[in-house]
MDTraj code that builds the backbone (N, CA, C; nanometers):
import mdtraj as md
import numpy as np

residues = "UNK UNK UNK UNK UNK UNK UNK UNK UNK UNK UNK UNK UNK UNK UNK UNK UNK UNK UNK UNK UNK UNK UNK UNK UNK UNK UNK UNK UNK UNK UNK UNK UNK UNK UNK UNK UNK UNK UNK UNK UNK UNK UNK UNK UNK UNK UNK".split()
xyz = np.array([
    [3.7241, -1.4892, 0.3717],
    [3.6837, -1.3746, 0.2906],
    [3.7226, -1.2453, 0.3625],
    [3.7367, -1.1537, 0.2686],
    [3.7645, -1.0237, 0.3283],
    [3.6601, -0.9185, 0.3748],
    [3.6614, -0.8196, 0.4492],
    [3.5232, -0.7678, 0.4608],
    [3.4785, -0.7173, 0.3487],
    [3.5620, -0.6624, 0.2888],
    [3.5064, -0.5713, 0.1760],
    [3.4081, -0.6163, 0.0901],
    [3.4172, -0.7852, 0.0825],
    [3.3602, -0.8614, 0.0093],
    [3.2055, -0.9087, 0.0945],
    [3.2503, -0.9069, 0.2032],
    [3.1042, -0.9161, 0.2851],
    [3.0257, -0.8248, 0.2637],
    [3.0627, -0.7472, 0.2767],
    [3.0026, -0.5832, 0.2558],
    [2.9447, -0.5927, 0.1655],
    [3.0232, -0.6285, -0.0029],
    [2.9632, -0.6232, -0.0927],
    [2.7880, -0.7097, -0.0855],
    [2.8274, -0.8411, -0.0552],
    [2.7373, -0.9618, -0.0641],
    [2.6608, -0.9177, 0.0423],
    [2.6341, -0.8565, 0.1216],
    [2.5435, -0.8219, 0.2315],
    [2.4406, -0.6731, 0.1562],
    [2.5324, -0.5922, 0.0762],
    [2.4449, -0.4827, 0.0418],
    [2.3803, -0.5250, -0.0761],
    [2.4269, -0.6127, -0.1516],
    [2.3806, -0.6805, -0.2775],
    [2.2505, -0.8011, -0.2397],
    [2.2648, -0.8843, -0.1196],
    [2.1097, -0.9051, -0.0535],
    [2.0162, -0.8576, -0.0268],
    [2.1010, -0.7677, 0.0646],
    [1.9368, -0.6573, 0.0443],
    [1.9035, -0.6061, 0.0006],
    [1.9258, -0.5370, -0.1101],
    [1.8760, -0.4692, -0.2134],
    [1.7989, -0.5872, -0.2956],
    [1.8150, -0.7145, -0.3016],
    [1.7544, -0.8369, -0.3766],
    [1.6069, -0.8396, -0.2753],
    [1.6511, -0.8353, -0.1515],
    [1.5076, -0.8863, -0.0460],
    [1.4476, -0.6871, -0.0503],
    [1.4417, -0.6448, -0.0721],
    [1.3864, -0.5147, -0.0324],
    [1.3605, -0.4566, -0.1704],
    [1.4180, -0.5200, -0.2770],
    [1.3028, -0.5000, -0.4085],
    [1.2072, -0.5981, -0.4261],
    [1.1956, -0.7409, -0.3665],
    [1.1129, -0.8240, -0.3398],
    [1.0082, -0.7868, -0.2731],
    [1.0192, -0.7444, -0.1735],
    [0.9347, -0.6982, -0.0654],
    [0.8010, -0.5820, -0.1308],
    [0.8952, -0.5035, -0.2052],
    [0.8332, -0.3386, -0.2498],
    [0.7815, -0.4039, -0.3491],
    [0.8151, -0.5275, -0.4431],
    [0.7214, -0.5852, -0.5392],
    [0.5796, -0.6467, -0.4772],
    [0.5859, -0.7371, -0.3448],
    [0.5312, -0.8392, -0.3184],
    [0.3692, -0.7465, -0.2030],
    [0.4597, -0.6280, -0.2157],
    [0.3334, -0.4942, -0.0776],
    [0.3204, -0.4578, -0.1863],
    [0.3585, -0.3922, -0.2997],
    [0.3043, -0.2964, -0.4045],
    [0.1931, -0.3143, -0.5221],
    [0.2619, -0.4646, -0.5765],
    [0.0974, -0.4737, -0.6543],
    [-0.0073, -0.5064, -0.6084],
    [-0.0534, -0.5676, -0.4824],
    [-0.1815, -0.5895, -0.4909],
    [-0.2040, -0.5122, -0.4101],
    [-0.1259, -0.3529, -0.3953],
    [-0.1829, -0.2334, -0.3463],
    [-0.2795, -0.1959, -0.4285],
    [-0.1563, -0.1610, -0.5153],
    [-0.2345, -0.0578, -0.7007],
    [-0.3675, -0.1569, -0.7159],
    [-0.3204, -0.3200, -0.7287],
    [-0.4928, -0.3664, -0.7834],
    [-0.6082, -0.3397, -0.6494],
    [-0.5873, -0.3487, -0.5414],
    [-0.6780, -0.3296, -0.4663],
    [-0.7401, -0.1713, -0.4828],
    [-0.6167, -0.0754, -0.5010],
    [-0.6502, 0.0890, -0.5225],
    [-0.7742, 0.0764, -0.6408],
    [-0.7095, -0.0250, -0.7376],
    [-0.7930, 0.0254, -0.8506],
    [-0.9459, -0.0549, -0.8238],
    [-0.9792, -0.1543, -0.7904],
    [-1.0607, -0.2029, -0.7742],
    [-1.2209, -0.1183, -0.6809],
    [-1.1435, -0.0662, -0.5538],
    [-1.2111, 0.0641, -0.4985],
    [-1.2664, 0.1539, -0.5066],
    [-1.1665, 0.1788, -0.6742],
    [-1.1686, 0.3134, -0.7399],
    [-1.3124, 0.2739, -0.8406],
    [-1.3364, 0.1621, -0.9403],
    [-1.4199, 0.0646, -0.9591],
    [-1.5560, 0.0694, -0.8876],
    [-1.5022, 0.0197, -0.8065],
    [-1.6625, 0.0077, -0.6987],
    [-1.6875, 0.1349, -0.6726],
    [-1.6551, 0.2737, -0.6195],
    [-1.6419, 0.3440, -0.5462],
    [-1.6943, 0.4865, -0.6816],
    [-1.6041, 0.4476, -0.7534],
    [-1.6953, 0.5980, -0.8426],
    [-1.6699, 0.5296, -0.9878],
    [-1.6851, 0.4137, -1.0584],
    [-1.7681, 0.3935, -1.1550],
    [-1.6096, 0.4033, -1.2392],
    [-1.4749, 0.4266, -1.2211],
    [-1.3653, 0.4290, -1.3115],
    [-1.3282, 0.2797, -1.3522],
    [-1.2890, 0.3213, -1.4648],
    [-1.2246, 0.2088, -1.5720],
    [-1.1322, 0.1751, -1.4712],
    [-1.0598, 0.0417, -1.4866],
    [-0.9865, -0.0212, -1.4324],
    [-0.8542, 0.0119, -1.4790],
    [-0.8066, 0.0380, -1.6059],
    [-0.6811, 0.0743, -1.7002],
    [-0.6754, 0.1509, -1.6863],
    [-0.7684, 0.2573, -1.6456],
    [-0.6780, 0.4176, -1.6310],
    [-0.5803, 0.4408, -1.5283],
])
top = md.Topology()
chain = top.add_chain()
for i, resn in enumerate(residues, 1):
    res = top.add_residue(resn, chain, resSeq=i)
    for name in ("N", "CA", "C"):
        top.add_atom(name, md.element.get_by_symbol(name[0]), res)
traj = md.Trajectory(xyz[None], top)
């Protein structure tokens, strides 16, 4: 293979593992945020 093509397949991984990642830390941020928010001063969960 040529590099150019590595290049490609190497920047095209990580962008696959590092939107994984920002999925896999991010929601059960927001649900934990909201849950807090819940306990903490009485807000709806959907807002």
């Amino acid at each position: 293979m040529n590099i150019g093509m590595i290049i490609i397949c190497a920047v095209g991984g990580l962008t696959g593992v590092l939107s994984a990642l920002y999925l896999l830390i991010s929601m059960p941020a927001v649900i934990l945020w909201k849950l807090y928010r819940k306990i903490k001063f009485g807000y709806a969960m959907y807002q």
